[in-house]
C-alpha positions as CSV (number, residue, x, y, z in Angstrom):
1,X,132.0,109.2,89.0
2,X,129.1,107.0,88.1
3,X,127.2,105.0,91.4
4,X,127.0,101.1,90.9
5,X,124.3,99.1,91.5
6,X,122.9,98.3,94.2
7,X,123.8,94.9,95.7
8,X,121.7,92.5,97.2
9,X,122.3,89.6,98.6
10,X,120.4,86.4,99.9
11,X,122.0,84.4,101.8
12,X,120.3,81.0,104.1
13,X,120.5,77.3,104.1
14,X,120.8,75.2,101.0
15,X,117.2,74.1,100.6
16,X,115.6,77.7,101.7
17,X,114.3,78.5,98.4
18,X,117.0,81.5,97.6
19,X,116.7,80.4,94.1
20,X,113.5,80.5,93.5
21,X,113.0,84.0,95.8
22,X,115.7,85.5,93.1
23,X,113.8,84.1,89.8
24,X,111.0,85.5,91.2
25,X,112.5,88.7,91.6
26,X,114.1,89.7,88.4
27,X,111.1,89.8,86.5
28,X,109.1,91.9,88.8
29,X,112.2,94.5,89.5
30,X,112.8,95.0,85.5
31,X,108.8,95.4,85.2
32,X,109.8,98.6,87.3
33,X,112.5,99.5,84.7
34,X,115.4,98.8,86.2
35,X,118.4,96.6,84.8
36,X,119.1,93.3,86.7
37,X,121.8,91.9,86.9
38,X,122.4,88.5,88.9
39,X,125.5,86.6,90.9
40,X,125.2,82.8,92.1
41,X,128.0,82.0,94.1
42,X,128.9,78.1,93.3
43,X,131.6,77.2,96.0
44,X,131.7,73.9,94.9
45,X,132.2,74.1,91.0
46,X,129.6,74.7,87.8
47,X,128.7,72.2,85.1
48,X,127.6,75.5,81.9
49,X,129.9,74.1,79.6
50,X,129.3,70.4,77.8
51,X,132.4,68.6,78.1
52,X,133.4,68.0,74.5
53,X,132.0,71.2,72.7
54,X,133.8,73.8,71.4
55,X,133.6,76.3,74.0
56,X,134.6,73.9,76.6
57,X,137.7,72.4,74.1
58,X,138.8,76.2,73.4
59,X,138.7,76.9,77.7
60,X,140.9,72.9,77.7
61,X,143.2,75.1,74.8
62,X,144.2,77.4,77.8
63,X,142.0,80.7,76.5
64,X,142.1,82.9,79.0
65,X,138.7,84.1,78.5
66,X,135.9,82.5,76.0
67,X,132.7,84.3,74.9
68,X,129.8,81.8,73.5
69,X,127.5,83.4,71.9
70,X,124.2,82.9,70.3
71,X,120.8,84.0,69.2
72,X,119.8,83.7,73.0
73,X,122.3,85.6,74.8
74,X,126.0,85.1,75.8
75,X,128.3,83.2,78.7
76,X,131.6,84.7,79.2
77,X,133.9,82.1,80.8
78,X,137.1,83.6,82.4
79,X,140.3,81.1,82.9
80,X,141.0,80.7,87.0
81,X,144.0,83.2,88.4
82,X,145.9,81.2,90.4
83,X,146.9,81.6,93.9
84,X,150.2,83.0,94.9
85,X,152.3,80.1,96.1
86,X,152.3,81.5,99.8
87,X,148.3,81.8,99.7
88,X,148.1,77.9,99.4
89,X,146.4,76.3,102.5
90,X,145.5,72.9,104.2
91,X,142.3,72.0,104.2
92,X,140.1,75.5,103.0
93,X,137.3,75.9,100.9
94,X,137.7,78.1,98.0
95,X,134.6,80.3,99.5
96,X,136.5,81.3,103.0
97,X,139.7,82.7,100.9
98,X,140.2,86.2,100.8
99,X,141.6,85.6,97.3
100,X,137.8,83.8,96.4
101,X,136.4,87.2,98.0
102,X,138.3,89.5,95.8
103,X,138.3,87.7,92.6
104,X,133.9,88.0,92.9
105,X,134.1,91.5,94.1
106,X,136.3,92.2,91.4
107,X,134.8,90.5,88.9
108,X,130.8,92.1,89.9
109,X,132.8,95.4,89.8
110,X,134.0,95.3,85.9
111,X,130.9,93.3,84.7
112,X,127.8,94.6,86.9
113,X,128.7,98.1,87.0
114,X,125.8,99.5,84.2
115,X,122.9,97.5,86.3
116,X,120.5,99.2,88.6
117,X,120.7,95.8,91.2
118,X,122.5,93.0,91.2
119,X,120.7,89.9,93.0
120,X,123.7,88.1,94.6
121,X,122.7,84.1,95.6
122,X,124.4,82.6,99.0
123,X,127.3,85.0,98.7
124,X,127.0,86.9,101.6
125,X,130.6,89.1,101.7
126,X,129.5,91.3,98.4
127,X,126.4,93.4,99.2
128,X,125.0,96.7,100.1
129,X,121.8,94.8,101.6
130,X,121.7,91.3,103.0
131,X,118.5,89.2,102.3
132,X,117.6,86.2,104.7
133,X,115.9,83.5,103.2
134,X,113.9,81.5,106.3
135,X,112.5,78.0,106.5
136,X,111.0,76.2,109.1
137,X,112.1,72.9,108.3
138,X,115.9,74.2,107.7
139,X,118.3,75.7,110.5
140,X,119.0,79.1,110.4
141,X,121.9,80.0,108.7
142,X,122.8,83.3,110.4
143,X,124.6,86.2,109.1
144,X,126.4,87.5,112.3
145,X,129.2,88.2,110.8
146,X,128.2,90.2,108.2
147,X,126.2,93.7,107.9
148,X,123.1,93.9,109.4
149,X,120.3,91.8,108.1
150,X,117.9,93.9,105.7
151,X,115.0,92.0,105.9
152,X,113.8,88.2,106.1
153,X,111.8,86.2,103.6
154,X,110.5,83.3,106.2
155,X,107.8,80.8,106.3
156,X,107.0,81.5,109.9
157,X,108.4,84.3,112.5
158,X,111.6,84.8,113.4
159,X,111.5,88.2,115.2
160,X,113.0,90.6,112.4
161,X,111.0,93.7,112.2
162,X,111.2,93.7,108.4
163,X,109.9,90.0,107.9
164,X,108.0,89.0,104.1
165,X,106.2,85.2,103.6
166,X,107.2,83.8,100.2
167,X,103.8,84.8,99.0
168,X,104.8,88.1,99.8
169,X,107.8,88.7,97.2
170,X,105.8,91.6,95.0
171,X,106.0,93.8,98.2
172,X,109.7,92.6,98.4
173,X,110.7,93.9,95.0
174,X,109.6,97.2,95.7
175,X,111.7,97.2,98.8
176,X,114.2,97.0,96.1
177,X,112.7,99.7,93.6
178,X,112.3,102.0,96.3
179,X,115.9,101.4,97.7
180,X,117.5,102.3,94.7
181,X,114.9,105.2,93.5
182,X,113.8,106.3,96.9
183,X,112.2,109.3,95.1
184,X,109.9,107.3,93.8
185,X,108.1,106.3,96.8
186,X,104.3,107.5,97.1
């Protein structure tokens, strides 16, 4: 039985600078030699495909699952599974549905599983770590009902023990090396 990857998750208020904390990231973990693999939870839709072009008319067709690829890598689309008829509620987002839950969880377990870490964006329910991302200007978006937070990314204190400025995100991606190969730690 082989171990996954270690799952990481930042999570915070829109604005925060989440996204730019994980492009930072990726290039700095792999320069350790470690596979990356990312998640970015979009509650409210994605715009990949151009409407029009051929992947988008073969996903209209009804494919259930349509690969584009080319010279610069590969998008796999996957058709929606819908809901059971009794799982239909009033007024829910998509994000708070146990059904959502499971589908991503499911889905980081059959595509993520050869990576060493998976950076997870503003998805807070799949991880082995939780991330805060901290700005002044932004409330706090608190993770109380999740794990414990692992450490905060923040522009000013906030009274975690393990807190890191944005300037700060080389000593960050060790964090994340050492995590996952704690035997390499000097």
């Amino acid at each position: 039985m082989t171990k996954g990857p270690l799952i990481v998750s930042f999570v915070g208020s829109s604005g925060v600078g989440k996204t730019t904390v994980v492009e930072q990231l990726v290039p700095l973990v792999r320069a350790a030699g470690l596979r990356v693999g990312t998640v970015k939870h979009a509650p409210h839709g994605h715009d990949v495909d151009r409407v029009g072009s051929d992947s988008w008319r073969h996903r209209q067709a009804g494919a259930d699952v349509v690969l584009l690829a080319g010279a610069d890598g590969a998008v796999l689309f996957l058709a929606p599974q819908p809901a059971p008829a009794d799982s239909i509620r009033p007024a829910h987002h998509a994000h708070d549905d146990a059904a959502a839950v499971n589908h991503i969880v499911e889905l980081a377990g059959r595509y993520l599983t050869d990576l060493d870490v998976v950076l997870v964006e503003g998805y807070a329910p799949l991880n082995d770590v939780l991330i805060e991302v901290h700005r002044k200007d932004n409330p706090r978006k608190a993770a109380a009902d999740q794990r414990e937070v692992w450490l905060v990314i923040t522009d000013e204190p906030v009274g975690h023990p393990h807190e890191y400025r944005f300037e700060q995100v080389e000593a960050v991606a060790q964090r994340i090396v050492d995590r996952v190969r704690p035997s390499d730690r000097s």
